[in-house]
C-alpha positions as CSV (number, residue, x, y, z in Angstrom):
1,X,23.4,28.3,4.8
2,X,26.5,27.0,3.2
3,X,26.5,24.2,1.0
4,X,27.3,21.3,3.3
5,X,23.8,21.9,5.2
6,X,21.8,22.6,1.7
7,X,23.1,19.4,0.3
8,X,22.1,17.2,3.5
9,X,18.3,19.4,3.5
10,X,18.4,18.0,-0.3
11,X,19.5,14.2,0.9
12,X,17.2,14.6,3.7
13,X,14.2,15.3,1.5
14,X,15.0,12.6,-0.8
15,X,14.8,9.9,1.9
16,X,11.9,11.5,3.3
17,X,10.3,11.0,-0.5
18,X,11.6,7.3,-0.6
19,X,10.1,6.8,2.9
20,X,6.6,8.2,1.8
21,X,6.7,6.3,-1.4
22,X,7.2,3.0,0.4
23,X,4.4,3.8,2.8
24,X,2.2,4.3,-0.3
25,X,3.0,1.3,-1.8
26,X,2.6,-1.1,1.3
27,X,-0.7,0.8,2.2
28,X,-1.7,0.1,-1.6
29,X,-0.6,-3.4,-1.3
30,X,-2.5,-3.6,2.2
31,X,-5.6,-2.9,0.4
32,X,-5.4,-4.7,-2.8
33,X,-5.0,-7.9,-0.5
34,X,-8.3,-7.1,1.9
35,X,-10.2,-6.9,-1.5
36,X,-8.8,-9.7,-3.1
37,X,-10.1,-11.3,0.3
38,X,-13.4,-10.0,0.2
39,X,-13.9,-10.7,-3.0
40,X,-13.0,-14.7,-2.3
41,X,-15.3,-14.7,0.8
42,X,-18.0,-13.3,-1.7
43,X,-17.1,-16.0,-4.3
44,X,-16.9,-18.4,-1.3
45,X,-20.7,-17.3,0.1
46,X,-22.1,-16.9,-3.5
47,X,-20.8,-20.7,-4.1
48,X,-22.5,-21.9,-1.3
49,X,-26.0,-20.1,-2.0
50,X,-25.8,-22.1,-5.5
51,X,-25.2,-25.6,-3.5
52,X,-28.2,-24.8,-1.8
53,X,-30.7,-24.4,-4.6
């Protein structure tokens, strides 16, 4: 392999990384948001069985 194609494999595996991270991060975010929503629908539900009593 000459150096031309080993520095594109290197620049192709760098935005492969950067691609991955970014996937991480939006799945993490994904999740962090459907807990912070079941936790507010638990608040929510826990409110109203204290109206009730």
């Amino acid at each position: 392999m000459n150096k031309a194609n080993i520095e594109g494999l290197i620049n192709l595996e760098i935005e492969l990384a950067k691609s991955i991270l970014e996937l991480k991060e939006e799945h993490e975010t994904t999740v962090l948001e459907k807990r912070e929503n079941l936790l507010t629908n638990l608040e929510l539900v826990i409110s109203k069985k204290k109206g009730k009593k």
